[in-house]
NUNU-335686 format. One record per atom (N, C-alpha, C): residue in three letters; atom name; x, y, z. Coordinates in steps of 0.1 Angstrom, whole numbers. Layout:
BEGIN
R   r  a     x     y     z
R ALA CA     X     Y     Z
...
END
This chain:
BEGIN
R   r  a     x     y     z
R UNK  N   380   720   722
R UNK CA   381   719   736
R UNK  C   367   721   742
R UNK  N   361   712   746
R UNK CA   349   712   756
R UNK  C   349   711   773
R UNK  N   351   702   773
R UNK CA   359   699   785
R UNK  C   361   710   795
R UNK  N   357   706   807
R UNK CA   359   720   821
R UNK  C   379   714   823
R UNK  N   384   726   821
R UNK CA   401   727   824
R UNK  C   401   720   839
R UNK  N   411   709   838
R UNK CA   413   701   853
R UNK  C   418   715   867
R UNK  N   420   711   877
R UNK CA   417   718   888
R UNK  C   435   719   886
R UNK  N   440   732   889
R UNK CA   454   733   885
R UNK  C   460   737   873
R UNK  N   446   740   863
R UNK CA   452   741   848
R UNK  C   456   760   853
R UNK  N   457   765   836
R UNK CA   459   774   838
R UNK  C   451   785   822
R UNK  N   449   793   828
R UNK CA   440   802   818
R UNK  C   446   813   815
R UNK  N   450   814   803
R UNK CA   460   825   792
R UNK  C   451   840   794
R UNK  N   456   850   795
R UNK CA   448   859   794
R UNK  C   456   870   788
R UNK  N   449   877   779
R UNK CA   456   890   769
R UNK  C   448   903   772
R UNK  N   457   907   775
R UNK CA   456   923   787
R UNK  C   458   920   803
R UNK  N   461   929   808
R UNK CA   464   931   822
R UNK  C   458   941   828
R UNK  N   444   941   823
R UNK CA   437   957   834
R UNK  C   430   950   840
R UNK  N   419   960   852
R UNK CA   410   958   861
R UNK  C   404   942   856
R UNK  N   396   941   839
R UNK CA   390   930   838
R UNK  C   401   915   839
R UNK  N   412   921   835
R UNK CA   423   909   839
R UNK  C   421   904   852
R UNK  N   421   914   860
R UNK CA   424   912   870
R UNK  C   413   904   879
R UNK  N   401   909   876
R UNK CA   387   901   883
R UNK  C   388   885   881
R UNK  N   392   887   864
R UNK CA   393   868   860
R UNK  C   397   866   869
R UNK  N   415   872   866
R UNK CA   427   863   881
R UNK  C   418   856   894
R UNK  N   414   871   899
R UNK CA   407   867   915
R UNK  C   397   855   911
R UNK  N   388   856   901
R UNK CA   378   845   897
R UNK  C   383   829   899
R UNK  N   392   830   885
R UNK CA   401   817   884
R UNK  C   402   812   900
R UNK  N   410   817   905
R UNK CA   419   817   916
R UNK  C   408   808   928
R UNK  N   395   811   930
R UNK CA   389   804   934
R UNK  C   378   794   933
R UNK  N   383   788   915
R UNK CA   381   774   913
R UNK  C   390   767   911
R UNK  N   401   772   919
R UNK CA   414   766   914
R UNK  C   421   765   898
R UNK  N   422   776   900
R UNK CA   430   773   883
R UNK  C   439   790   884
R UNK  N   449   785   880
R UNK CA   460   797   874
R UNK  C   455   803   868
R UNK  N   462   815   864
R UNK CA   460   829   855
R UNK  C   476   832   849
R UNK  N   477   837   833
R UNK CA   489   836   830
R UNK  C   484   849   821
R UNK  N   497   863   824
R UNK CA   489   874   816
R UNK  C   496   875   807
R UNK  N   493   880   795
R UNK CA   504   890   786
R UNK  C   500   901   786
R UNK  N   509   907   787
R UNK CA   504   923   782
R UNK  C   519   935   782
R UNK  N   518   937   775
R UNK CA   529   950   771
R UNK  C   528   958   777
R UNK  N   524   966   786
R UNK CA   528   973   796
R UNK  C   534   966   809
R UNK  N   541   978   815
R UNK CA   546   973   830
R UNK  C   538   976   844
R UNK  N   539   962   850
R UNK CA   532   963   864
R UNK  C   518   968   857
R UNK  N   511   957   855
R UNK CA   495   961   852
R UNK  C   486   956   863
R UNK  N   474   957   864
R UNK CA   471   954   875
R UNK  C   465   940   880
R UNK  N   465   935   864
R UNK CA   465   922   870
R UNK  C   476   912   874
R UNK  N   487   924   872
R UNK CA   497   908   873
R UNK  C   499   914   891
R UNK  N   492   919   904
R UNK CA   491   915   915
R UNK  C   488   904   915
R UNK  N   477   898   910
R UNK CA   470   887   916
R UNK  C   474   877   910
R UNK  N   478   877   893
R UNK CA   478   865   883
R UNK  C   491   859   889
R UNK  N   490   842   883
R UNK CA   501   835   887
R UNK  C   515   841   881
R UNK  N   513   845   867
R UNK CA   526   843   862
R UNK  C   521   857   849
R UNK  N   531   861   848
R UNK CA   530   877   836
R UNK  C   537   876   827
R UNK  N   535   880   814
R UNK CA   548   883   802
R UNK  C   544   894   801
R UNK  N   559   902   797
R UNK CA   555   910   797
R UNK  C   563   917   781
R UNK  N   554   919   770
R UNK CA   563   915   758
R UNK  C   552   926   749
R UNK  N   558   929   737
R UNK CA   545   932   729
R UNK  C   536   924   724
R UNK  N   527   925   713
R UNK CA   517   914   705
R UNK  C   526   918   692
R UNK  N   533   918   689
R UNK CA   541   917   675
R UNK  C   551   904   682
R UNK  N   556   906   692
R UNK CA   566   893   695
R UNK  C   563   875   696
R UNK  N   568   874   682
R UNK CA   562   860   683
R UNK  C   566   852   685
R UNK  N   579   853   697
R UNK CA   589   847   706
R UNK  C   577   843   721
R UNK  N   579   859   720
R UNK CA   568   853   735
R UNK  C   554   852   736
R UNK  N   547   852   723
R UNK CA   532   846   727
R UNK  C   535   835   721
R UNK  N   544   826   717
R UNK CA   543   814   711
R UNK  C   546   806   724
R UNK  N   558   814   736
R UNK CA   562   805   750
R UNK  C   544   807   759
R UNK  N   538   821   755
R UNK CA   525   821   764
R UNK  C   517   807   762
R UNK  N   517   806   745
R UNK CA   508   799   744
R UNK  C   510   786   753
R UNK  N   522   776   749
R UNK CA   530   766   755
R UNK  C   523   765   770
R UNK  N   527   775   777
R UNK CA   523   775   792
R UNK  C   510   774   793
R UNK  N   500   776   785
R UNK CA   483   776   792
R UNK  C   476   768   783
R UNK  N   463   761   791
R UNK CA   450   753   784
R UNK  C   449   758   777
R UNK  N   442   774   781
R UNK CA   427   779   767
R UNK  C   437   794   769
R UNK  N   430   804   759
R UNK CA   434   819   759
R UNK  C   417   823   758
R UNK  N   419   838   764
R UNK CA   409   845   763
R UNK  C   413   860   766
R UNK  N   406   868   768
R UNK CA   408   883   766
R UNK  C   400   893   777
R UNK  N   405   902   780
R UNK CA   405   908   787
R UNK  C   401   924   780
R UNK  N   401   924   771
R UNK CA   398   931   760
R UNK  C   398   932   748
R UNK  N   388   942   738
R UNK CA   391   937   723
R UNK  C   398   937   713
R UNK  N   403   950   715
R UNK CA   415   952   704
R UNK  C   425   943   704
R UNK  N   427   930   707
R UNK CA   441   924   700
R UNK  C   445   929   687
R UNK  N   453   929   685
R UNK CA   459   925   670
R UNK  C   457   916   668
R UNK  N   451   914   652
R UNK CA   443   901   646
R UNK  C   461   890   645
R UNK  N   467   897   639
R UNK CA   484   889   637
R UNK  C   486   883   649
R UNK  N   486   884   659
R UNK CA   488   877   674
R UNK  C   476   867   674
R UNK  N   468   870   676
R UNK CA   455   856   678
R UNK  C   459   846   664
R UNK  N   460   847   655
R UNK CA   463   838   642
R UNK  C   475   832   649
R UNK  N   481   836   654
R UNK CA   494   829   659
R UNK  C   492   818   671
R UNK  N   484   826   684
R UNK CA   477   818   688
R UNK  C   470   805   688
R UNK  N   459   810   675
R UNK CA   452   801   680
R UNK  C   455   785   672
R UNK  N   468   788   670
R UNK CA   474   778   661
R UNK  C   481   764   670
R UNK  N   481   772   682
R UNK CA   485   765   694
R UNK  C   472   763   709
R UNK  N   465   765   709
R UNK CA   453   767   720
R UNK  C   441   773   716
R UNK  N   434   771   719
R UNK CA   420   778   717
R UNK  C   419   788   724
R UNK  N   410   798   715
R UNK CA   408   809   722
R UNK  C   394   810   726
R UNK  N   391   814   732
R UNK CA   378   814   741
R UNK  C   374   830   741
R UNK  N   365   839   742
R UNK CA   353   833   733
R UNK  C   360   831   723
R UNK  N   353   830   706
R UNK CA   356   826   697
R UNK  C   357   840   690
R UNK  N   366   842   679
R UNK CA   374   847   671
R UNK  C   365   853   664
R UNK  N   354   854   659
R UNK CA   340   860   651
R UNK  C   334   869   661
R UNK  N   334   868   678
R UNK CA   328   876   684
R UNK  C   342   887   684
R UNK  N   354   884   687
R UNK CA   362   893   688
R UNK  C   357   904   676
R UNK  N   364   898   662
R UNK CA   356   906   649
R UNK  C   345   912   650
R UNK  N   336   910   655
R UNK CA   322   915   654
R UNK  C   323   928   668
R UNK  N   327   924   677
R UNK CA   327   936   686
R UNK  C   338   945   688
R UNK  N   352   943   677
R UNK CA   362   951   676
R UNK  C   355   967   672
R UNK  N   345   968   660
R UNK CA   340   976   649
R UNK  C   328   978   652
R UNK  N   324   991   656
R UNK CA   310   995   656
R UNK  C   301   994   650
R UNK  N   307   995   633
R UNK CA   303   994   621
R UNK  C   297   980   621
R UNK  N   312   968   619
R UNK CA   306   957   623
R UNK  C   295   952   632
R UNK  N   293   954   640
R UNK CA   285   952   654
R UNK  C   270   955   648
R UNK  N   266   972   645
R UNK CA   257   976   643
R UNK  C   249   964   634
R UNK  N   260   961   622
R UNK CA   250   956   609
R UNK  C   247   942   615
R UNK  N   261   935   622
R UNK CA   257   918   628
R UNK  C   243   923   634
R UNK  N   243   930   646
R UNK CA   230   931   652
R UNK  C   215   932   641
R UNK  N   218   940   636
R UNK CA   204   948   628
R UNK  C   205   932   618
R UNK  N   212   924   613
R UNK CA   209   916   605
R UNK  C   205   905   611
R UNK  N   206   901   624
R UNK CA   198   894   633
R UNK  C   183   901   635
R UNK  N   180   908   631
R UNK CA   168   917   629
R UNK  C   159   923   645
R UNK  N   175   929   648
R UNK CA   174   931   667
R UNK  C   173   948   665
R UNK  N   167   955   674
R UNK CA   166   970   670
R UNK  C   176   976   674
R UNK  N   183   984   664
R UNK CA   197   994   668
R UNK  C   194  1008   664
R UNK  N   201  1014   672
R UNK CA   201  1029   669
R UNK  C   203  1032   652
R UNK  N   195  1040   644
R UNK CA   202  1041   627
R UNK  C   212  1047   624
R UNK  N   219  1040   619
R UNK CA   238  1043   615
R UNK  C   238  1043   603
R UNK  N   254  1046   603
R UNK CA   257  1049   589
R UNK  C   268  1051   593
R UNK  N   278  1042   578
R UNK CA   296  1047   578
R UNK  C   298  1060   571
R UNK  N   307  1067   579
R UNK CA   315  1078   577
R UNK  C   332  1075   576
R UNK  N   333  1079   563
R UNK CA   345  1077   563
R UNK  C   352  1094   550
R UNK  N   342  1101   549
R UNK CA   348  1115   542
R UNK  C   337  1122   542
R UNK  N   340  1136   543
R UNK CA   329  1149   542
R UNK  C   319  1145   535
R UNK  N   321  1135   526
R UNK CA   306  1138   517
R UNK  C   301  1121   520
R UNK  N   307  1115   529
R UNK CA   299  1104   534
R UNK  C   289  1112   548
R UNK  N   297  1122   557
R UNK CA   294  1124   569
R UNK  C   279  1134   561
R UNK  N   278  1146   553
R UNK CA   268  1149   549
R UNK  C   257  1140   543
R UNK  N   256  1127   535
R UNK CA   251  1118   533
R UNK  C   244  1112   544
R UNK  N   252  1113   558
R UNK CA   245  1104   567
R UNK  C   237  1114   573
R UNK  N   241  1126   574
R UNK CA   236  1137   584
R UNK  C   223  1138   580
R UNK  N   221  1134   567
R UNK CA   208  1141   556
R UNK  C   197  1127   557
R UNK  N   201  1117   561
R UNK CA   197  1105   560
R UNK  C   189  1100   577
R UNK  N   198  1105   589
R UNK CA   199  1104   605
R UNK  C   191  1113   607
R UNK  N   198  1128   600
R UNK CA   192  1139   610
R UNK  C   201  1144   623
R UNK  N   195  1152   629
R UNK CA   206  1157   643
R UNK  C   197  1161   652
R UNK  N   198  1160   666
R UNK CA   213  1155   670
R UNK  C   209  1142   667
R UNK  N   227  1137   666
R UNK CA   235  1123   667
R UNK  C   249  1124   672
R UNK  N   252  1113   670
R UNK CA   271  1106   675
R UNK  C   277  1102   666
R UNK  N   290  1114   659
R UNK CA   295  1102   655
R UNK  C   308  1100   664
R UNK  N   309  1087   663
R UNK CA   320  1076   670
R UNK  C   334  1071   661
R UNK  N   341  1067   666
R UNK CA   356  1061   657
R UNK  C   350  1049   660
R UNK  N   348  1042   649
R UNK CA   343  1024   648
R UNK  C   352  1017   659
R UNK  N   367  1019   658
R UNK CA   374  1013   668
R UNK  C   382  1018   678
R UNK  N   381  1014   689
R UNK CA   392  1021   702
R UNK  C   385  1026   711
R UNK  N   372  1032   709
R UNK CA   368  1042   719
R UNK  C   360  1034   728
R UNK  N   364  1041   739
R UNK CA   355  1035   755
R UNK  C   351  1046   763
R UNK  N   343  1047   775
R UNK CA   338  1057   786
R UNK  C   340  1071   778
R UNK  N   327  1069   770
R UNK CA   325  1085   758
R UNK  C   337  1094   752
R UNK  N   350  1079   751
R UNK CA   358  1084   744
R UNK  C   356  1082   729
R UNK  N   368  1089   722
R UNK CA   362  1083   702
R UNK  C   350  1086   700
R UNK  N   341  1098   705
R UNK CA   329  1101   701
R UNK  C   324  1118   705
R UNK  N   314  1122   694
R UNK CA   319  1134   695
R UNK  C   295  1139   693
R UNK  N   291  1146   702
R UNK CA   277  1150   704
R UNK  C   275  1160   688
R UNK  N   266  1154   677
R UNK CA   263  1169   667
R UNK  C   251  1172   670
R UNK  N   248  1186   675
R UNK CA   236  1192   675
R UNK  C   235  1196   666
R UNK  N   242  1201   653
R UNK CA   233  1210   648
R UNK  C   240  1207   634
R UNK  N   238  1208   617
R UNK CA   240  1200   612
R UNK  C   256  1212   605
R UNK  N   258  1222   614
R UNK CA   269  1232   608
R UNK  C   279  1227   615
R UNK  N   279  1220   625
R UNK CA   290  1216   635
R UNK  C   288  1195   629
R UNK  N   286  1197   618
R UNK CA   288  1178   617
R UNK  C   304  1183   608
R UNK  N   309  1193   601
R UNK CA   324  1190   595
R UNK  C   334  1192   607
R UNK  N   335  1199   615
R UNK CA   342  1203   626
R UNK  C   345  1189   638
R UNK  N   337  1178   639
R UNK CA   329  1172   641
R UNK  C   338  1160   637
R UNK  N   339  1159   627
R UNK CA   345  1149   617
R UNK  C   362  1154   613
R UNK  N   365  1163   618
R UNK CA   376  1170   617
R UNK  C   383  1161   630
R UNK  N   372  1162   641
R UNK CA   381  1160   655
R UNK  C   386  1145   655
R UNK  N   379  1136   647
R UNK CA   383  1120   649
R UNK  C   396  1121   642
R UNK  N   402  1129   634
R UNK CA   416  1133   626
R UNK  C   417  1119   619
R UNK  N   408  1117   610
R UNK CA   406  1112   601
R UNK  C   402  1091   601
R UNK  N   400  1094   612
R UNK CA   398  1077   619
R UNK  C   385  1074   613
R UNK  N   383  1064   607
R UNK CA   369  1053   598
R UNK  C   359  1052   613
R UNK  N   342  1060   612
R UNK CA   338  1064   621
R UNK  C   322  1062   617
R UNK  N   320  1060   627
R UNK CA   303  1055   621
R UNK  C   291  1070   629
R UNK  N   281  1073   618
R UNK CA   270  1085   627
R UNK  C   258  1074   631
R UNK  N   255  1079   645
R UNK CA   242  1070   655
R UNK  C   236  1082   654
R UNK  N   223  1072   652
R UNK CA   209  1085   657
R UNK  C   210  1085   673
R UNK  N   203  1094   673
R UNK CA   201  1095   687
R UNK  C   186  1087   693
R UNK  N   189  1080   703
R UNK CA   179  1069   708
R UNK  C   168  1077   722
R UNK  N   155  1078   718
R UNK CA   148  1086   730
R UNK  C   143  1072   739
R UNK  N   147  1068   750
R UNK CA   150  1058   756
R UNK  C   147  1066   771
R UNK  N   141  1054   779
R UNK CA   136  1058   796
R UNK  C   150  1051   801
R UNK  N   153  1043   797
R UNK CA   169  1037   811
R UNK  C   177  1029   799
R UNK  N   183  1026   805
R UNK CA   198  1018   802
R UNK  C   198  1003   807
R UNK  N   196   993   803
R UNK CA   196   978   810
R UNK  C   210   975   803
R UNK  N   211   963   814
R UNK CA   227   952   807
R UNK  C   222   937   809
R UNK  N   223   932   804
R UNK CA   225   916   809
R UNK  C   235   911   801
R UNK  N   240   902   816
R UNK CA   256   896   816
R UNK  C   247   882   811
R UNK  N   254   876   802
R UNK CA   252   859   796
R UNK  C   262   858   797
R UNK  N   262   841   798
R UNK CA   273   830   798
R UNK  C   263   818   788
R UNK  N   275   815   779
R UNK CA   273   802   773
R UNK  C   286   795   770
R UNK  N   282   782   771
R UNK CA   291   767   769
R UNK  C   297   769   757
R UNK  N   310   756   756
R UNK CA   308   752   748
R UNK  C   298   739   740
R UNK  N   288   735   747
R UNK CA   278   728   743
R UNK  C   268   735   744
R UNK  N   264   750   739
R UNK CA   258   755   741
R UNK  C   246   762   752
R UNK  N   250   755   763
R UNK CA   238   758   772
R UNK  C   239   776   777
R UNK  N   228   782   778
R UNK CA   228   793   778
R UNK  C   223   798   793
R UNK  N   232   809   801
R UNK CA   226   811   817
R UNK  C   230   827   816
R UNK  N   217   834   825
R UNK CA   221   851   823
R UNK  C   219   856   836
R UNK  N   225   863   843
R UNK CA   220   873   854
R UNK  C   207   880   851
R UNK  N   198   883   866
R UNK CA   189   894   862
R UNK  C   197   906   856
R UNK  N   185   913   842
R UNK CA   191   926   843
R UNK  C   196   936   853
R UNK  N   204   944   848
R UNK CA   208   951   857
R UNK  C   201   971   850
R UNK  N   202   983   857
R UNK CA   196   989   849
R UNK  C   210  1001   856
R UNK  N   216  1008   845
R UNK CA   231  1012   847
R UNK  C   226  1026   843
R UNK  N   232  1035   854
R UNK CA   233  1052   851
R UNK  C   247  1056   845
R UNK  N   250  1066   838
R UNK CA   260  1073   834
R UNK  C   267  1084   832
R UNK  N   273  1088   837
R UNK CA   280  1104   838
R UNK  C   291  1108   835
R UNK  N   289  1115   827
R UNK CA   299  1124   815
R UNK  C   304  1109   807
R UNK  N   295  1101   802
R UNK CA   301  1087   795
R UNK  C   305  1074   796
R UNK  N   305  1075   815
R UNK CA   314  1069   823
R UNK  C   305  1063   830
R UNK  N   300  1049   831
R UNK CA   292  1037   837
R UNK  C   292  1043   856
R UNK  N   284  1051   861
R UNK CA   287  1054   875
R UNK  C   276  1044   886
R UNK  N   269  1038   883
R UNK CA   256  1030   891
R UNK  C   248  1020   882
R UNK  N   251  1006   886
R UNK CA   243   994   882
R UNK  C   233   987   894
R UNK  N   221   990   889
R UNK CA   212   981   900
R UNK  C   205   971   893
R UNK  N   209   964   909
R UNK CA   205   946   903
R UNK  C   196   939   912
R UNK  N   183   933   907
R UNK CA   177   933   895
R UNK  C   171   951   887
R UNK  N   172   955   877
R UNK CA   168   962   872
R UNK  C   149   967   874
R UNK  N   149   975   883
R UNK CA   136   977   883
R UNK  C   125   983   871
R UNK  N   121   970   865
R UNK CA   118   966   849
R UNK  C   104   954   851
R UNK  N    93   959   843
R UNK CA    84   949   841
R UNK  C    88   932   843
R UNK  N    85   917   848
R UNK CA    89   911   847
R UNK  C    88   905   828
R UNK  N    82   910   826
R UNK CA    80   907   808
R UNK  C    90   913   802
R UNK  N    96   926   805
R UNK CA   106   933   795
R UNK  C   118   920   804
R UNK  N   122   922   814
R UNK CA   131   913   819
R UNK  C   138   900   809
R UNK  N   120   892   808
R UNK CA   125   879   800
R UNK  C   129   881   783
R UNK  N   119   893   780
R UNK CA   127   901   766
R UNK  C   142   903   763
R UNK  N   149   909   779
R UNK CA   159   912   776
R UNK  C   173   900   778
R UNK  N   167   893   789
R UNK CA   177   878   789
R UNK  C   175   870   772
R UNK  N   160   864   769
R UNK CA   163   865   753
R UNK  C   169   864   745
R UNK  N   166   881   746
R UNK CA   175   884   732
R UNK  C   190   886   732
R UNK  N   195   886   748
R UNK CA   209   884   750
R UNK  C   211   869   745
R UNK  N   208   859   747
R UNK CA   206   844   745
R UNK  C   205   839   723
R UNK  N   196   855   720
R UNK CA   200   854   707
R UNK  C   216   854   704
R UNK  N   220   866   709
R UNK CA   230   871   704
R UNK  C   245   863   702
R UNK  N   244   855   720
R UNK CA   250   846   720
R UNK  C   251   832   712
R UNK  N   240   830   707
R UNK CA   238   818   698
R UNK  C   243   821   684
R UNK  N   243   835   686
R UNK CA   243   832   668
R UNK  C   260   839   669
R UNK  N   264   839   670
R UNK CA   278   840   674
R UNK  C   288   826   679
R UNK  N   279   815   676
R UNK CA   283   805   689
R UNK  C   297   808   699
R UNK  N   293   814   710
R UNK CA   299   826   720
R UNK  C   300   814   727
R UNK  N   310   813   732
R UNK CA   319   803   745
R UNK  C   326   820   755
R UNK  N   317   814   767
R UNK CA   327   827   779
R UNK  C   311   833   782
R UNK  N   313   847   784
R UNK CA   307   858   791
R UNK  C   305   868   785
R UNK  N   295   877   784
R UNK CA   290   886   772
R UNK  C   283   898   776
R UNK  N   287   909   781
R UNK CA   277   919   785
R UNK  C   268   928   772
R UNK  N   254   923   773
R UNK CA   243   928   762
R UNK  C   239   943   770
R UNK  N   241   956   764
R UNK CA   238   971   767
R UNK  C   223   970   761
R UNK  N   215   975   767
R UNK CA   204   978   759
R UNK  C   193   992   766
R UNK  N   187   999   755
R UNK CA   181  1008   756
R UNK  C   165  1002   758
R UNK  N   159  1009   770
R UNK CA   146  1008   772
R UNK  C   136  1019   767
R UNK  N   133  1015   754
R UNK CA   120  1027   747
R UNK  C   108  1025   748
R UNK  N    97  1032   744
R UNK CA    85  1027   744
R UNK  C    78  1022   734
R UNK  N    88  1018   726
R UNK CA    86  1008   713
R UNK  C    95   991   714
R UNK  N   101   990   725
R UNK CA   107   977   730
R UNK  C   121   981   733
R UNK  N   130   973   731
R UNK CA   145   969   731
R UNK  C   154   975   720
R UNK  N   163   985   723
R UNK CA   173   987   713
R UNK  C   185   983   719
R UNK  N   192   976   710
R UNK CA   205   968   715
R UNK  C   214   983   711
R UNK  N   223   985   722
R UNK CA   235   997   723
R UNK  C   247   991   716
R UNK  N   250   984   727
R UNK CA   267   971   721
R UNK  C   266   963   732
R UNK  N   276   951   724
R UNK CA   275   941   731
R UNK  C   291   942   732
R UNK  N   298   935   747
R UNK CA   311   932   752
R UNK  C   312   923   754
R UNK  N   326   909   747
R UNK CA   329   897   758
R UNK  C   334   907   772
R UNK  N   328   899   781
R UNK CA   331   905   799
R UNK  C   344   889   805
R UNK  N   344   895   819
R UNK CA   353   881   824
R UNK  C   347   870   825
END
């Protein structure tokens, strides 16, 4: 599917939070429907969206009738269940594509796709038992983070080690969840750039933006990012890498750390 959806189509969307809900309003004013799924009740996108299911992702009654009903599918967030999308996209395309989902489910994942694009990341390491987490601690150093590779958001699933007596305690609290250790990044700000790419590839980004945070939690985005105009085009870029080599259909928020050694990529998000 290349093709811009005719005026009246309708666009599948899996989850029903805040980001559901922006699409809805989005959609809504280029004319085109919104159709949610999501397993919870009264989410907040189904005020705005045309039409809601409201079912689990194991029911393969009702994402087979979602699918029926809409052009394209896309997400609202990452954790689908991989068993629901295979079901999907057997019937409609899914938008972005199914490799970015994979690649930004997993921190783990994420870190190595990035660093193998040969883009700078914080130094990691998988933790997955006491004598992985001492391996990495001896290898990083402290402080660091370790994180639960999947689930966690606004400095949830992640846990500050100062000191290397408090890395088992540490690894005790993720209660046994597959978890990756981050060095810690000495960085002056925080940038984002939002990208959009085609499906014929053409690639378009907002100015950076340069985002504050407190207690984990995204509190202040300013736009344009008051940033060299050279680091600027660095950072559209290499958002422009990331997109390409993913061939990324949709919208993509690139996190990145401002050091005095260049650009360290944080994580990347499909956005609305």
């Amino acid at each position: 599917m290349t093709d811009p959806i005719a005026p009246g189509g309708t666009i599948g969307i899996l989850g029903g939070g805040q980001l559901g809900r922006m699409l809805s309003v989005a959609a809504a004013r280029l004319g085109l429907k919104t159709h949610v799924f999501e397993p919870g009740a009264n989410p907040p996108a189904g005020d705005v969206a045309h039409k809601v299911t409201t079912a689990e992702y194991d029911d393969a009654t009702a994402l087979e009738a979602f699918a029926a009903s809409v052009d394209v599918i896309t997400y609202e967030f990452e954790n689908i269940p991989t068993a629901a999308l295979d079901l999907l996209e057997r019937h409609r395309p899914i938008r972005p594509r199914r490799e970015a989902l994979r690649v930004s489910q997993d921190r783990l994942t994420e870190k190595t796709f990035l660093s193998d694009l040969g883009l700078g990341v914080a130094p990691f390491a998988a933790v997955d038992s006491a004598e992985d987490m001492a391996q990495a601690i001896e290898m990083i150093g402290v402080p660091a983070i370790l994180k639960t590779r999947r689930f966690g958001y606004d400095g949830k699933g992640q846990v500050r080690i100062d000191t290397r007596e408090t890395a088992g305690s540490a690894l005790d609290s993720l209660a046994g969840a597959p978890a990756i250790l981050e060095g810690m990044v000495d960085f002056t700000s925080e940038i984002s750039v939002i990208g959009a790419r085609s499906p014929r590839g053409d690639v378009a980004a907002f100015d950076p933006g340069m985002n504050v945070h407190v207690g984990g939690i995204l509190r202040t985005t300013t736009v344009p990012a008051p940033i060299p105009d050279s680091l600027r085009t660095d950072a559209v870029l290499l958002a422009g890498r990331i997109l390409n080599a993913l061939d990324y259909v949709g919208v993509m928020g690139v996190e990145l750390f401002v050091t005095p050694d260049g650009l360290i990529v944080n994580e990347i998000a499909p956005r609305v």
